[in-house]
C-alpha positions as CSV (number, residue, x, y, z in Angstrom):
1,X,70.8,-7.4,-133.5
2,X,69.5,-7.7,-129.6
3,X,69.0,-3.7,-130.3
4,X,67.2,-4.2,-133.2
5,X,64.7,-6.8,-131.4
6,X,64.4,-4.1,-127.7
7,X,63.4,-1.2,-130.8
8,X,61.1,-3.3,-132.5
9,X,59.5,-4.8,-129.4
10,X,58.6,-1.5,-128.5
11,X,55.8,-1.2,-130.5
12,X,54.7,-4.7,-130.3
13,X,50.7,-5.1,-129.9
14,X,51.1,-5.4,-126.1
15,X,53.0,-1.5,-125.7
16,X,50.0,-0.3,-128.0
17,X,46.7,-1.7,-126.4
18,X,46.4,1.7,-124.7
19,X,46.0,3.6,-128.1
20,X,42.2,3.0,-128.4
21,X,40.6,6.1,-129.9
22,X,37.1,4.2,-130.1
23,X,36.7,3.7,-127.4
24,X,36.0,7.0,-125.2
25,X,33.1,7.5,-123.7
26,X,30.6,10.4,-123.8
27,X,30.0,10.2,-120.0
28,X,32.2,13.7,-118.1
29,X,33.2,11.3,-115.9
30,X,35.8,9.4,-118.4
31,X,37.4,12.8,-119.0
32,X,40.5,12.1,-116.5
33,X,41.0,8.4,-118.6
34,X,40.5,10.6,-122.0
35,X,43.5,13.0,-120.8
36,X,46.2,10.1,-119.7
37,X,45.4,8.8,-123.2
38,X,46.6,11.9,-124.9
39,X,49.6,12.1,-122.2
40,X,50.1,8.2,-123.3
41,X,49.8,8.7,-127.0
42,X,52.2,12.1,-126.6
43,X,54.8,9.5,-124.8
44,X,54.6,7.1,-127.7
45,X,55.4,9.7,-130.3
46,X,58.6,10.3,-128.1
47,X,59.7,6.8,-128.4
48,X,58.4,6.8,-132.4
49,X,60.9,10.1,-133.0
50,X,63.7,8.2,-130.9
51,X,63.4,5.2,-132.8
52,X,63.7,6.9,-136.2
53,X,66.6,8.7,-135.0
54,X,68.6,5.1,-133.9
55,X,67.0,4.1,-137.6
56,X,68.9,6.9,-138.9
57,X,72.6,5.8,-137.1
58,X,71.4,2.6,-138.4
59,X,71.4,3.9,-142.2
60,X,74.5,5.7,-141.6
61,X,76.3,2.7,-140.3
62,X,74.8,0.3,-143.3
63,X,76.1,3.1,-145.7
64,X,79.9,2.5,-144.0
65,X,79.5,-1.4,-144.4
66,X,78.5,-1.0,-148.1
67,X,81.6,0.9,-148.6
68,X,83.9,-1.3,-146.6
69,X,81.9,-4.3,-148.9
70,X,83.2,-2.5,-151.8
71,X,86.8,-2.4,-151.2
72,X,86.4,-5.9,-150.1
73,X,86.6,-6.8,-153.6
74,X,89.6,-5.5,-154.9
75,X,91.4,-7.7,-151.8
76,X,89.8,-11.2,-153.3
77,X,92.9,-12.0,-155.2
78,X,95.1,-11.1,-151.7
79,X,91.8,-13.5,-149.9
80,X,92.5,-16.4,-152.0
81,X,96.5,-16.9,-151.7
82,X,96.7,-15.8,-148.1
83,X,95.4,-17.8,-145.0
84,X,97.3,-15.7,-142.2
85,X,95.9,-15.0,-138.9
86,X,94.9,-11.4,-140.7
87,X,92.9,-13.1,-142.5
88,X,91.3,-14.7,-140.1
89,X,90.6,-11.3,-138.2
90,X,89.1,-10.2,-141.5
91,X,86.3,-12.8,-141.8
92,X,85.5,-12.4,-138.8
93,X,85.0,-8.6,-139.3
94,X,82.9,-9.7,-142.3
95,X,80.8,-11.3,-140.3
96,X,80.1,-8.4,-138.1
97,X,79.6,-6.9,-140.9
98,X,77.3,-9.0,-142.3
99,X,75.6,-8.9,-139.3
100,X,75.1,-5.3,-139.6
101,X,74.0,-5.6,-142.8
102,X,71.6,-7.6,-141.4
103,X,70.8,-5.3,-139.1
104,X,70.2,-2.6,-141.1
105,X,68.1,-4.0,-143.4
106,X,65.8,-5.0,-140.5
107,X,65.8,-1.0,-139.6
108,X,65.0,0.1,-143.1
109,X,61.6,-2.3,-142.6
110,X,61.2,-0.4,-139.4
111,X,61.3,2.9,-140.4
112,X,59.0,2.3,-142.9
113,X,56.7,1.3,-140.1
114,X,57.3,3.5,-138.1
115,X,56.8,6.0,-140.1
116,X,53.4,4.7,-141.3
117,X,52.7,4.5,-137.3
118,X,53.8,7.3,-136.9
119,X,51.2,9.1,-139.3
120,X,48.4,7.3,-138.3
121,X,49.3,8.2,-134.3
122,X,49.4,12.0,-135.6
123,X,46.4,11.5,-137.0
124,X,44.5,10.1,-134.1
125,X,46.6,12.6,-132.2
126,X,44.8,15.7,-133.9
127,X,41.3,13.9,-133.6
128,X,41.8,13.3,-129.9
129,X,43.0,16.8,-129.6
130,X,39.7,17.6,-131.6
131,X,37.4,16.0,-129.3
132,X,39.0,17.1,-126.3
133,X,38.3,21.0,-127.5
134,X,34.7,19.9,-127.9
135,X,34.5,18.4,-124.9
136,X,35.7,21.4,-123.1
137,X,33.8,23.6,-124.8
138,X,30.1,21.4,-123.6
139,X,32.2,21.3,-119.9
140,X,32.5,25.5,-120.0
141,X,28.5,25.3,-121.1
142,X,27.7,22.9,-118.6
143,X,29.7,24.8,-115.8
144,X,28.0,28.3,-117.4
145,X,24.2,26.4,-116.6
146,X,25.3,25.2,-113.6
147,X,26.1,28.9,-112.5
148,X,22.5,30.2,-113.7
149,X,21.2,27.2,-112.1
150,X,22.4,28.3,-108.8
151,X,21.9,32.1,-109.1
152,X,18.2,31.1,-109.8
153,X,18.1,28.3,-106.9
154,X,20.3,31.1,-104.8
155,X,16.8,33.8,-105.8
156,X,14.3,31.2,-105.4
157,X,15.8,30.4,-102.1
158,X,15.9,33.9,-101.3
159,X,12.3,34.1,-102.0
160,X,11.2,31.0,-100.4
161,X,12.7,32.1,-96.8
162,X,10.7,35.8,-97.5
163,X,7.9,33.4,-97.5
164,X,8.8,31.1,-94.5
165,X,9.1,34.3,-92.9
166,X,5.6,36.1,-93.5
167,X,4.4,32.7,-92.7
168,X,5.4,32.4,-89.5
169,X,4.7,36.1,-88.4
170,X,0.9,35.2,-89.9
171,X,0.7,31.9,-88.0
172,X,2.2,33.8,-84.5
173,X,-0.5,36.8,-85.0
174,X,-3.2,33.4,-85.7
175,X,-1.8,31.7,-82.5
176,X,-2.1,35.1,-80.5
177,X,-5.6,35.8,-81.8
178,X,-6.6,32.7,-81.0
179,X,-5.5,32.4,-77.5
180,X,-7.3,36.0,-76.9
181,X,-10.5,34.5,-78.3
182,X,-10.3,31.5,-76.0
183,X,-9.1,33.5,-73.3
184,X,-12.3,36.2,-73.7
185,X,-14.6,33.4,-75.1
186,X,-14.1,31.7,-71.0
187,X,-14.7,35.2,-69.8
188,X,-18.1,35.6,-71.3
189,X,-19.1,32.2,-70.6
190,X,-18.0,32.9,-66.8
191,X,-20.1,36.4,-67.1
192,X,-22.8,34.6,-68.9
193,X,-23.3,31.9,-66.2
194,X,-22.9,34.3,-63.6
195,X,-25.9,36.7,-65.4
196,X,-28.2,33.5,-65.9
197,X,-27.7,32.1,-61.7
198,X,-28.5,36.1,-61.5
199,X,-31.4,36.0,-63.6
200,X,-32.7,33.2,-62.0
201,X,-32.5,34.9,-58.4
202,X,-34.4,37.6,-60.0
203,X,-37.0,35.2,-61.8
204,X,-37.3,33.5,-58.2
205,X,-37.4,36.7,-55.9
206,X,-40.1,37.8,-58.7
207,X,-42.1,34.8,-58.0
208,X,-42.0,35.2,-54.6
209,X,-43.0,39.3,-54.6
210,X,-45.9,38.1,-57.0
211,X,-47.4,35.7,-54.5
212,X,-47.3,38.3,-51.9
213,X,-48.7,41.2,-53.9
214,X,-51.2,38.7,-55.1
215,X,-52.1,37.5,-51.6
216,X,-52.4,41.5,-50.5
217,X,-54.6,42.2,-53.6
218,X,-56.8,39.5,-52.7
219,X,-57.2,41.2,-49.1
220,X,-57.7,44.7,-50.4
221,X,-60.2,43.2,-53.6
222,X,-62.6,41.7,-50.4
223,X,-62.4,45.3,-48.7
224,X,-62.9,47.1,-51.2
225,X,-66.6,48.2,-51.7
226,X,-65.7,50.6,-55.1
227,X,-66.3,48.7,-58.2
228,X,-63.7,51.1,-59.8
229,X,-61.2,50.5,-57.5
230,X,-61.7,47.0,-57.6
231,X,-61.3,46.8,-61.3
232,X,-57.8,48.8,-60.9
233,X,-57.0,45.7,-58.9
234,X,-57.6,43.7,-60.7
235,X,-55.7,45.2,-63.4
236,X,-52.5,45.3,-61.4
237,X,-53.2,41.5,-60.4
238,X,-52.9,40.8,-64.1
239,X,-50.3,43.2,-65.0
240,X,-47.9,41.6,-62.4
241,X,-49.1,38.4,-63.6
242,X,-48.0,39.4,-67.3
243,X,-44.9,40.9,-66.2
244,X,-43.6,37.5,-64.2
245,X,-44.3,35.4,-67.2
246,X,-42.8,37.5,-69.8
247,X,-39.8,37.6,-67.2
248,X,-40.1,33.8,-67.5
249,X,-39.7,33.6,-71.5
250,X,-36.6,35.4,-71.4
251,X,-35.0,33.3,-69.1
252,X,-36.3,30.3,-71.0
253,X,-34.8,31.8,-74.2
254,X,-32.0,32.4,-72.7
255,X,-31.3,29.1,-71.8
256,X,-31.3,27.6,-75.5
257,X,-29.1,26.9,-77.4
258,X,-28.3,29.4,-80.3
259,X,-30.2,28.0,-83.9
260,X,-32.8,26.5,-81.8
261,X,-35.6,29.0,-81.5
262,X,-38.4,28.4,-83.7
């Protein structure tokens, strides 16, 4: 009988709780959980075919006491008359077998049970093995995007450093063309300060020339007696006189600023 109770408390509510087909989850993650169920479920259809088989020595054994039962009867008259200690070793064989009787009626309930359990388990079984082949079919697509995924982030990237490349060869000729313009840009600046202090020497020694040419024209005009000649100097008197302030134009040209000429 204690038998009979370890077999049956085998598939009491608490061995079971970790049959729960309902209550998977979509998310990939859960797919390690999803797997020990089936391993789980696998392990408790093991026990189910075990405890069929014990139902089976069970069935075997309650057949025997039913036989034994029977030729029981044709020793009542021998029961009645003799009280012997055989007789006293046979009752208490009856009871033993009475208790397997007992016994075996509790394992015919069982294997009904069991076998009912053990349908609905193979049906769960093949669902769960159902699911599973779906999800491994969305985990091969998933794992064939993730590959195109990367052969296209692997291109892109590919492309992206092609352009990181030109970049920086385009921003190195900038940089170098630049320095070259700032470099000549203080060269002319230098040459053009140097040609305005030059012009300004000129503008100053011209000055100077004119005021002496004009001072010698002003001898030679009260000398001379020709009215001709005279004329011709004073010609040249203006001429120079042009030529100085034209001279002085340019130089104040020059010295604006670029935009500001009107």
């Amino acid at each position: 009988m204690q038998n009979i109770n370890n077999q049956n408390n085998l598939f009491s509510p608490e061995n079971l709780k970790f049959v729960e087909v309902n209550s998977f989850s979509v998310v990939e993650s859960h797919q390690k959980n999803f797997i020990n169920g089936i391993r789980n479920l696998h392990n408790l259809i093991n026990n189910l075919e075990k405890s069929i088989n014990t139902s089976k020595k069970y069935e075997k054994r309650l057949f025997q006491c039913k036989a034994n039962h029977a030729h029981s009867h044709n020793a009542n008259e021998w029961w009645d008359t003799d009280v012997s200690e055989e007789k006293r070793e046979i009752l208490k064989g009856s009871e033993r077998d009475k208790s397997v009787e007992l016994a075996a009626s509790w394992s015919t309930v069982s294997i009904v049970c069991l076998q009912y359990q053990y349908e609905e388990l193979s049906k769960r079984y093949d669902s769960l093995l159902q699911v599973y082949e779906n999800r491994c079919k969305s985990v091969n697509a998933c794992n064939v995007s993730i590959l195109n995924l990367r052969q296209r982030l692997k291109s892109t990237h590919e492309q992206l450093s092609h352009a990181h490349r030109a970049l920086l060869a385009v921003g190195d000729k900038y940089l170098a063309l630049r320095r070259k313009r700032n470099r000549q840009k203080g060269e002319y600046e230098d040459k053009i300060l140097k040609l305005e202090e030059k012009l300004k020497n000129v503008l100053k020694i011209a000055e100077q020339g004119r005021l002496k040419l004009d001072s010698q024209l002003a001898v030679y005009l009260a000398e001379e007696r020709n009215s001709e000649a005279a004329m011709l100097l004073v010609e040249i008197r203006k001429c120079n006189q042009l030529f100085l302030e034209n001279l002085r134009l340019k130089t104040q040209i020059e010295e604006r600023p670029a935009g500001n000429v009107n």
